[in-house]
C-alpha positions as CSV (number, residue, x, y, z in Angstrom):
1,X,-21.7,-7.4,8.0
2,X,-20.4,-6.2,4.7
3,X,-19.5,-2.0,4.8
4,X,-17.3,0.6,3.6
5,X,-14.0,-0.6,4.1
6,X,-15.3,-4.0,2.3
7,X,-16.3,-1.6,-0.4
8,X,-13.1,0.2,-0.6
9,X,-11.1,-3.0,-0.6
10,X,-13.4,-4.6,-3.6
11,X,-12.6,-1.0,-5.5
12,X,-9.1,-2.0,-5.4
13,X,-10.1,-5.5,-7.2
14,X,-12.3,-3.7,-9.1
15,X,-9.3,-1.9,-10.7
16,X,-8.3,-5.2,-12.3
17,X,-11.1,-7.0,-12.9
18,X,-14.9,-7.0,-13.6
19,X,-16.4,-8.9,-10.9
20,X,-19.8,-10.2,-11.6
21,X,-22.5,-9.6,-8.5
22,X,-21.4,-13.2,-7.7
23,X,-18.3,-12.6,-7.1
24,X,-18.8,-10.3,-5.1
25,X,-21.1,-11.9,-3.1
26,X,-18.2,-14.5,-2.8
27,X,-15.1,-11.8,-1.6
28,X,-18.2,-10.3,0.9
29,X,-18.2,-13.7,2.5
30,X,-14.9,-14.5,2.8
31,X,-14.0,-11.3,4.4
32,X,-16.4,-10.9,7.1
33,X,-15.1,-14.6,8.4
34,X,-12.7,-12.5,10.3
35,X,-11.5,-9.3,10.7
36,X,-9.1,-7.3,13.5
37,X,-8.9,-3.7,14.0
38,X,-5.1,-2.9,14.8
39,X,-3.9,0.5,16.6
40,X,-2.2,2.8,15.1
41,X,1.9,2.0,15.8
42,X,1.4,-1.8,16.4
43,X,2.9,-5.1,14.8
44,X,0.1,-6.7,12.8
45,X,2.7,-10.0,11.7
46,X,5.8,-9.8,14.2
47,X,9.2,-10.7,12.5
48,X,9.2,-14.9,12.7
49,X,5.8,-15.4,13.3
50,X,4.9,-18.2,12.3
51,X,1.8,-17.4,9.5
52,X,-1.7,-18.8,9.4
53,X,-3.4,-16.0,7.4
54,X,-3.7,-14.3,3.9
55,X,-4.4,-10.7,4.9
56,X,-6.4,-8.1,3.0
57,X,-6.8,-4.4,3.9
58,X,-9.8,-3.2,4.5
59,X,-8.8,-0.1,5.8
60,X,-5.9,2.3,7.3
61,X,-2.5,2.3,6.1
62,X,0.1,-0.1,7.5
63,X,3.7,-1.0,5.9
64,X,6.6,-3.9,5.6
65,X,9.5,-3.1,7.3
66,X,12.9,-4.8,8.8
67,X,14.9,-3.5,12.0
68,X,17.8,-4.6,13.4
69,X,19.2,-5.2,16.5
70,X,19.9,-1.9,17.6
71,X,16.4,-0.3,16.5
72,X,17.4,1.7,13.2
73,X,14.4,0.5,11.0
74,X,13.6,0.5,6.7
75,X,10.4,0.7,5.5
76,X,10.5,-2.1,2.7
77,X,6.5,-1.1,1.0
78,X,3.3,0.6,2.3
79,X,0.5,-1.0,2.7
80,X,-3.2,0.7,1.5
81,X,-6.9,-0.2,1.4
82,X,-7.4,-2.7,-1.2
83,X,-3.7,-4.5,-0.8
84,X,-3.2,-7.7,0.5
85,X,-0.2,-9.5,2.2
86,X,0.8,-12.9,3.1
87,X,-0.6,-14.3,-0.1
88,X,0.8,-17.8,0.7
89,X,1.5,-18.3,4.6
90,X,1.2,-22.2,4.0
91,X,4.6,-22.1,2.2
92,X,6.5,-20.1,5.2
93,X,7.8,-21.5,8.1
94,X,8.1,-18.3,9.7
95,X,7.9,-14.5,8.0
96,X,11.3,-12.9,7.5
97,X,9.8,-9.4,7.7
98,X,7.1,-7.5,10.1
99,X,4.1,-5.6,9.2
100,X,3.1,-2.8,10.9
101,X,0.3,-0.1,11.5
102,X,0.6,3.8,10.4
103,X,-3.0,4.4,11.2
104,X,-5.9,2.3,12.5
105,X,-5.7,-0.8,10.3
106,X,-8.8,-3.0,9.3
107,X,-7.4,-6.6,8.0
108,X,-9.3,-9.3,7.3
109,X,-7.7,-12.6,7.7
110,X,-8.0,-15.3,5.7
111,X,-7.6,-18.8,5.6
112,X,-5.6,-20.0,3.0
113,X,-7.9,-23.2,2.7
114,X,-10.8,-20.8,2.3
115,X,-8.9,-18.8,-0.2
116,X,-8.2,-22.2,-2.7
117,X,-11.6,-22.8,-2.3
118,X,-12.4,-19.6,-4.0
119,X,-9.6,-19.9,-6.4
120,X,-11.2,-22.8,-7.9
121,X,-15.0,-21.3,-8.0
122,X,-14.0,-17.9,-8.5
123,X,-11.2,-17.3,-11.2
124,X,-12.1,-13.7,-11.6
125,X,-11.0,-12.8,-8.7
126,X,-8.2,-15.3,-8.6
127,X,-7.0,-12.9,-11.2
128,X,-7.4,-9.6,-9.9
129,X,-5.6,-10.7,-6.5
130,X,-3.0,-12.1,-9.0
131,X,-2.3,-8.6,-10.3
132,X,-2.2,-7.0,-7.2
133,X,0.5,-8.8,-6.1
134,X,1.9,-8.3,-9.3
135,X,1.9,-4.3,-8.5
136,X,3.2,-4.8,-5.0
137,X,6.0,-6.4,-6.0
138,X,6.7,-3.9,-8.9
139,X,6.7,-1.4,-6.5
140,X,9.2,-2.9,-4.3
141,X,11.6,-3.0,-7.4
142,X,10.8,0.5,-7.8
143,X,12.0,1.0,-4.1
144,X,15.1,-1.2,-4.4
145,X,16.3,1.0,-7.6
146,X,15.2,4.3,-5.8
147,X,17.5,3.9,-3.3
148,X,20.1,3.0,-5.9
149,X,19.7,5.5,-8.4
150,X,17.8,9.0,-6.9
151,X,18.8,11.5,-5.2
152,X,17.2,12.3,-1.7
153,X,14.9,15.0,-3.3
154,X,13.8,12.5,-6.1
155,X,13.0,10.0,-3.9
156,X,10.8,11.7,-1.5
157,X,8.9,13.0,-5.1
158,X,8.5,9.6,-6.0
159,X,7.5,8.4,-3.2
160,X,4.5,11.6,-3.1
161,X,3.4,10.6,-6.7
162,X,3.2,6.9,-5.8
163,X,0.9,6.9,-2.9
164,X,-1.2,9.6,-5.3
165,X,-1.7,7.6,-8.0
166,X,-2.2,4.7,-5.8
167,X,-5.3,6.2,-4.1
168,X,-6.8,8.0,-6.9
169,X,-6.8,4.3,-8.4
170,X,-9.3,3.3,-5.3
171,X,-11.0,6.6,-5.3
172,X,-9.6,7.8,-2.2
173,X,-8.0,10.6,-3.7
174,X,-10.0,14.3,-4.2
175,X,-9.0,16.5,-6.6
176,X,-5.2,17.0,-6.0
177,X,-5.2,16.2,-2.9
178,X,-5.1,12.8,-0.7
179,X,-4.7,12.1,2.6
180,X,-1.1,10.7,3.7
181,X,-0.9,10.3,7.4
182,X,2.8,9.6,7.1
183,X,5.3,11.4,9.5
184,X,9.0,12.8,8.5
185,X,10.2,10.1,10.3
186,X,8.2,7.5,8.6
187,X,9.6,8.9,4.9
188,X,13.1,8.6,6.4
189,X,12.7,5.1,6.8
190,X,11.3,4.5,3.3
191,X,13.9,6.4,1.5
192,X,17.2,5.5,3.6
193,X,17.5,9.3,4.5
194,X,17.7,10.9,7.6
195,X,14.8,12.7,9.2
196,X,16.2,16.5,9.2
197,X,17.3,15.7,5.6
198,X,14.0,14.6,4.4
199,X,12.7,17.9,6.5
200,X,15.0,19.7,3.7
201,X,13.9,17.8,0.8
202,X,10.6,18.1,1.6
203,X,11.2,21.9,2.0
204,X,12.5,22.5,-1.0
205,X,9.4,21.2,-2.8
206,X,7.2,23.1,-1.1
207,X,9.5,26.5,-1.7
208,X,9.3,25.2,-5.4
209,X,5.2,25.2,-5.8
210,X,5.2,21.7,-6.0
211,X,3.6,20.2,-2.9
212,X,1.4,21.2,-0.1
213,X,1.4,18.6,2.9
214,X,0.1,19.5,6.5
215,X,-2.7,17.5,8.5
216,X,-2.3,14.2,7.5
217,X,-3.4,15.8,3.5
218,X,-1.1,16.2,0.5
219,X,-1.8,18.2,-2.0
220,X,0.0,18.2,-5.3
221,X,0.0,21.3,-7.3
222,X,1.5,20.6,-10.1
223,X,1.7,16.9,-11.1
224,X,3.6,16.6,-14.2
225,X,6.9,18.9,-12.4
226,X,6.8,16.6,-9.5
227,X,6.8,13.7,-11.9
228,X,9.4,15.2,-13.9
229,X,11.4,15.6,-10.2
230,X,11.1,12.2,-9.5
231,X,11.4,10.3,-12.8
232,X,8.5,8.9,-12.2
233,X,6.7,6.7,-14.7
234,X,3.6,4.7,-13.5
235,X,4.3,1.6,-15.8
236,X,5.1,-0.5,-12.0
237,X,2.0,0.5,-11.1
238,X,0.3,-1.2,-14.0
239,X,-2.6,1.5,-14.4
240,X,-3.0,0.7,-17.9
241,X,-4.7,-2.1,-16.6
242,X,-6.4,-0.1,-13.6
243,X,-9.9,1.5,-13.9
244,X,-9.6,4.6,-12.0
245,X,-12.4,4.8,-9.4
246,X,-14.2,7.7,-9.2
């Protein structure tokens, strides 16, 4: 049966496109087919598996990451309701990356058969999945320069004002504040910094009236400084395109 987390992942389409009550009668169908609830901490694709799904996110927070041999681990890109991953598992052999679970993670997976299908009936959609990939891979190349060009305090800004705008774009933000269930630990491995120095970094904003980030809640009290700290400009997020969801 169709319920919130179906609702919250259509808000994210919703963002891109006007779906007609059709259409979202269609996406309804297609993601009850199948869906997993995965535990927090656990692989959702394993590192050369070999793929047989498209996955959308219902619900929960997950992330890409790599890790070598002897365990040190990079987070690569966050994964929210309304994102998808996999787009194209027919033309893998095996995946070169892992996803994984931050929180309890409602996917749905999809066949990529079924998927065509709906390409070919549905081009509404077709297109709203088409720019949400096209935002998850701008924000990778946001990543790749972050760690190229910021310092450790811009970086951890960025990242803050990313996952903000990113929820207030699904409506899953209140006010200043969203929820962000990361841990130090976890922000180390998506800015290449260690965990005591993000502990610093993320100090320093705090100390500076900036943030506000305890129980799994951020809160951002003034918006345009941390933007200004980060260099942040939302043109990779593509939100002059995005209805914000209120």
């Amino acid at each position: 049966m169709t319920g919130g987390r179906d609702l919250r992942f259509r808000s994210r389409l919703l963002a891109f496109a006007e779906l007609t009550d059709a259409d979202r009668r269609a996406l309804d169908v297609l993601l009850d087919q199948r869906q997993r609830i995965v535990a927090p901490r656990r692989d959702v694709v394993t590192e050369g598996e070999v793929p047989r799904f498209v996955h959308f996110v219902l619900d929960g927070w997950g992330c890409r990451y790599r890790q070598l041999s002897d365990g040190r681990r990079q987070l690569l890109s966050l994964l929210l309701p309304g994102d998808l991953f996999d787009p194209c598992p027919q033309a893998v052999a095996r995946t070169d990356h892992a996803v994984g679970s931050i929180t309890t993670m409602t996917v749905a997976e999809v066949a990529p058969e079924a998927l065509a299908l709906l390409s070919c009936e549905r081009p509404v959609i077709v297109r709203a999945l088409w720019w949400n990939n096209h935002v998850a891979m701008g924000t990778q190349r946001e990543w790749i320069a972050s760690l190229g060009l910021r310092t450790a305090r811009e970086r951890i800004a960025l990242l803050f004002c990313e996952v903000y705008f990113r929820l207030q774009t699904i409506g899953r933000s209140a006010g200043a504040s969203c929820e962000f269930p990361l841990t130090q630990a976890d922000l180390a491995e998506a800015t290449g910094l260690t965990p005591v120095h993000v502990n610093r970094m993320v100090q320093e904003l705090r100390r500076d009236g900036l943030i506000e980030w305890g129980g799994r809640r951020l809160t951002i009290l003034d918006l345009d400084r941390l933007c200004a700290v980060a260099s942040f400009t939302p043109a990779y997020l593509h939100l002059d395109r995005a209805v914000v969801v209120g």
